[in-house]
C-alpha positions in Angstrom: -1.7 -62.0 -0.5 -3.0 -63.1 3.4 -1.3 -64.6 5.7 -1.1 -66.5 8.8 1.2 -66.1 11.3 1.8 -69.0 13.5 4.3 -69.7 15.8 4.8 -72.2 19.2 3.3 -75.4 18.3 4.7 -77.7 20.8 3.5 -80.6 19.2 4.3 -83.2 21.6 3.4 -81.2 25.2 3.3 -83.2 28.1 1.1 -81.7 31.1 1.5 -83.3 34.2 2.8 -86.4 32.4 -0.4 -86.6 30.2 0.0 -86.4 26.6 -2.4 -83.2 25.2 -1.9 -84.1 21.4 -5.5 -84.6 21.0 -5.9 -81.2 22.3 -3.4 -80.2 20.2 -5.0 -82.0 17.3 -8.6 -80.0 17.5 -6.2 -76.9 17.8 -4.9 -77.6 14.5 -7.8 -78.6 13.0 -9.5 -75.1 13.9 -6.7 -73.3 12.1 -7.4 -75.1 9.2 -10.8 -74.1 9.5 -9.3 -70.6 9.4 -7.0 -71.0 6.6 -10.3 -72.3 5.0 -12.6 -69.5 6.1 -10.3 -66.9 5.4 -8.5 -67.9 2.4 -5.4 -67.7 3.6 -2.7 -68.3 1.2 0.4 -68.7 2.8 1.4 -70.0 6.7 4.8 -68.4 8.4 5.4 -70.9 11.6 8.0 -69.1 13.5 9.6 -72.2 15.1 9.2 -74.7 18.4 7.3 -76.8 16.2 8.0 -79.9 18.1 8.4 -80.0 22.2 11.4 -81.7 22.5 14.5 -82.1 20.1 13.4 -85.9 19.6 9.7 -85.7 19.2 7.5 -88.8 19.5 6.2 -90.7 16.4 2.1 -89.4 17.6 3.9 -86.2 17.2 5.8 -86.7 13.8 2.3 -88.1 12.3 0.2 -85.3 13.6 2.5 -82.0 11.9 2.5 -84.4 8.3 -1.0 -84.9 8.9 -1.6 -80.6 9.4 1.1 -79.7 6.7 -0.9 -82.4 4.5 -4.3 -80.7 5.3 -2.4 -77.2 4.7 -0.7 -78.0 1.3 -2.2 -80.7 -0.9 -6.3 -79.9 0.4 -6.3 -76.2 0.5 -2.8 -75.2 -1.5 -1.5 -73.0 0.8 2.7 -72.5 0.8 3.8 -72.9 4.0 7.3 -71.6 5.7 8.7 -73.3 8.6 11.8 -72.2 10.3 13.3 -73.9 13.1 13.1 -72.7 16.6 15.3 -73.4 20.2 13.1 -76.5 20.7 13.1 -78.0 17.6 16.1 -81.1 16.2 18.0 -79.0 12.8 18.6 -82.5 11.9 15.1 -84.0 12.4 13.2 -81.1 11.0 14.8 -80.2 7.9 14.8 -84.0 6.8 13.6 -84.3 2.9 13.2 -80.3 2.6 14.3 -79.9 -0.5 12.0 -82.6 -1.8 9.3 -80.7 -0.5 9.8 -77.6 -1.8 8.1 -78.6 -4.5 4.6 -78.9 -2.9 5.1 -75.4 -1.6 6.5 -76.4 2.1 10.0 -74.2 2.8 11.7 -75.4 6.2 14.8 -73.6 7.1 17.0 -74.8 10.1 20.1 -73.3 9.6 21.8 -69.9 9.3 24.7 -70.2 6.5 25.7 -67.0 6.4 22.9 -65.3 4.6 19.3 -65.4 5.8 17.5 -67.6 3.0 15.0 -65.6 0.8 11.8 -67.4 -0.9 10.3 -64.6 -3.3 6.3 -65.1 -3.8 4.0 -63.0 -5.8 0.9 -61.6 -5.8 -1.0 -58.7 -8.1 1.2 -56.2 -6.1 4.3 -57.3 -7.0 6.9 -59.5 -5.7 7.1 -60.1 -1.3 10.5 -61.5 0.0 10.0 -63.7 2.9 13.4 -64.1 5.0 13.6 -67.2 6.7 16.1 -66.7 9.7 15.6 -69.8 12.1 16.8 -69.9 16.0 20.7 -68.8 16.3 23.0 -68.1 18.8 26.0 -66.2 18.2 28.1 -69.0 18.2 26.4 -69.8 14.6 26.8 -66.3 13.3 31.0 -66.1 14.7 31.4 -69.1 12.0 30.9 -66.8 9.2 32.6 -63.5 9.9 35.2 -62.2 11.9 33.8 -59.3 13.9 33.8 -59.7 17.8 30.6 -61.1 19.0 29.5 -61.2 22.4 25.6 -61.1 22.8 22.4 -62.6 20.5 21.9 -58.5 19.9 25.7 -58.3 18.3 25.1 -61.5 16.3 21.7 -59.9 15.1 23.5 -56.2 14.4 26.3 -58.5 12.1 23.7 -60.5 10.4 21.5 -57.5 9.4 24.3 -55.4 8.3 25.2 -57.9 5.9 22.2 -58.6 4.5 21.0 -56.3 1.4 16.8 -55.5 2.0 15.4 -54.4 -1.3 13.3 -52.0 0.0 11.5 -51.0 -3.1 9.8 -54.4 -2.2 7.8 -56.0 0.8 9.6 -57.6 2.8 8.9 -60.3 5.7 10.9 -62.1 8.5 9.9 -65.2 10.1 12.7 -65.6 13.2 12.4 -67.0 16.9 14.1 -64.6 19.6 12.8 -62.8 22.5 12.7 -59.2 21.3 12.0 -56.1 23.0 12.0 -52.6 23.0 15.1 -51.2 23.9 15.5 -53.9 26.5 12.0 -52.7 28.4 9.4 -55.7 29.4 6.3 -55.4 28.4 3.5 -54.7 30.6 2.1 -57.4 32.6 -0.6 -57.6 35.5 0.9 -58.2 39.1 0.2 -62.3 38.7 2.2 -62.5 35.8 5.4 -63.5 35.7 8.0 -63.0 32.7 9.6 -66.3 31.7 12.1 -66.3 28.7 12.6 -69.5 27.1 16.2 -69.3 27.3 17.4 -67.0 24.3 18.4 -63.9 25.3 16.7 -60.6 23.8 18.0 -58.8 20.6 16.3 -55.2 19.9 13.4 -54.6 17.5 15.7 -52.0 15.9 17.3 -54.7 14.1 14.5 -55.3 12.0 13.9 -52.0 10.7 14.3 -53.0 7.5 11.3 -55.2 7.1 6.9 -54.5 6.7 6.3 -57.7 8.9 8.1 -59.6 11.4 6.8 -63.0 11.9 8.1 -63.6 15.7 8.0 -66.3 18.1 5.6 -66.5 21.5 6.4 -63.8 24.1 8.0 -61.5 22.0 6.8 -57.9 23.1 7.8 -54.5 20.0 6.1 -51.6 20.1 6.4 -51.0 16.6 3.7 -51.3 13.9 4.2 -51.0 10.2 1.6 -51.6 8.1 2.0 -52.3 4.1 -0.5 -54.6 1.8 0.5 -58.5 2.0 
């Protein structure tokens, strides 16, 4: 099975107060032309699909527009978890309705990370879908003391039961590192977090493939047929 990995839309970006959805628009219409050229048969959109908790109706009409193109024209499934930017409310509306056209939005942790099984000639791939949390949503389901997104992250995992006689993939949206080291940048750079605070790559050990938000820096590289 191939996949895409997407993540950081942003539909909705103002620059300089001038709206760049058209740009945005071509953007998405070249990754259809890779979903095309590639055959790609499932997306993973790692959250911040939308720029601002209450996107604009352009906005709204541009991601049904792509998820139309994506689904109904070229059949792909397509997983969408929520990220730090994105309205739970707004973005999970009619979900389960659309489940059955292959489109699995997840905006909520509820005390297990949701699991969507898919299949291919291999076997069976789980795909975790573990949207944007802060540990204030994880200390609603357990009891344990919780003081930092990297405790939260330690909790969920170790509650969580990875078959690993299967494949198995994350999509999440943290800032993950390596032990808590930055990752290499050029003296012009500058490191900018989008306020969520990191959580180690250790605590997703478990898994062949993490699907990870923008400016998320591991070291790690697994590699297993999806």
């Amino acid at each position: 099975m191939k996949f895409l990995h997407l993540s950081d839309l942003h539909i909705g970006k103002t620059l300089l107060e001038q709206s760049i959805l058209e740009d945005q628009k071509y953007m998405l219409k070249q990754i259809l032309k890779i979903v095309d050229d590639e055959k790609i048969d499932s997306v993973l959109i790692a959250g911040d699909i939308y720029d601002r908790a209450v996107p604009s109706s352009e906005a709204v009409e541009i991601l049904d527009w792509f998820l139309n193109e994506l689904i109904r024209k070229n059949k792909v499934k397509v997983f969408i978890i929520s990220g730090n930017h994105d309205s739970k409310e707004r973005l999970n509306f009619g979900s389960k309705i659309f489940e059955n056209d292959g489109l699995y939005i997840q905006t909520s942790y509820n005390g297990k990370i949701r699991k969507v099984e898919v299949e291919d000639e291999y076997g069976l791939i789980n795909i975790y879908m573990l949207p944007f949390i802060k540990p204030i949503d994880v200390k609603n389901f357990f009891d344990e003391e919780i003081e930092s997104y990297d405790d939260a992250f330690k909790l969920i995992m170790k509650n969580e039961e990875i078959d690993n006689s299967k494949r198995n993939i994350i999509i999440a949206h943290q800032f993950v590192t390596n032990s808590g080291k930055e990752p290499e940048r050029s003296e012009s750079e500058t490191l900018i977090i989008g306020g969520s605070e990191n959580i180690d790559v250790s605590n997703f050990d478990k898994f062949d493939y993490v699907a990870l938000r923008t400016y998320s820096w591991t070291t790690k590289n697994r590699k297993r047929n999806c």
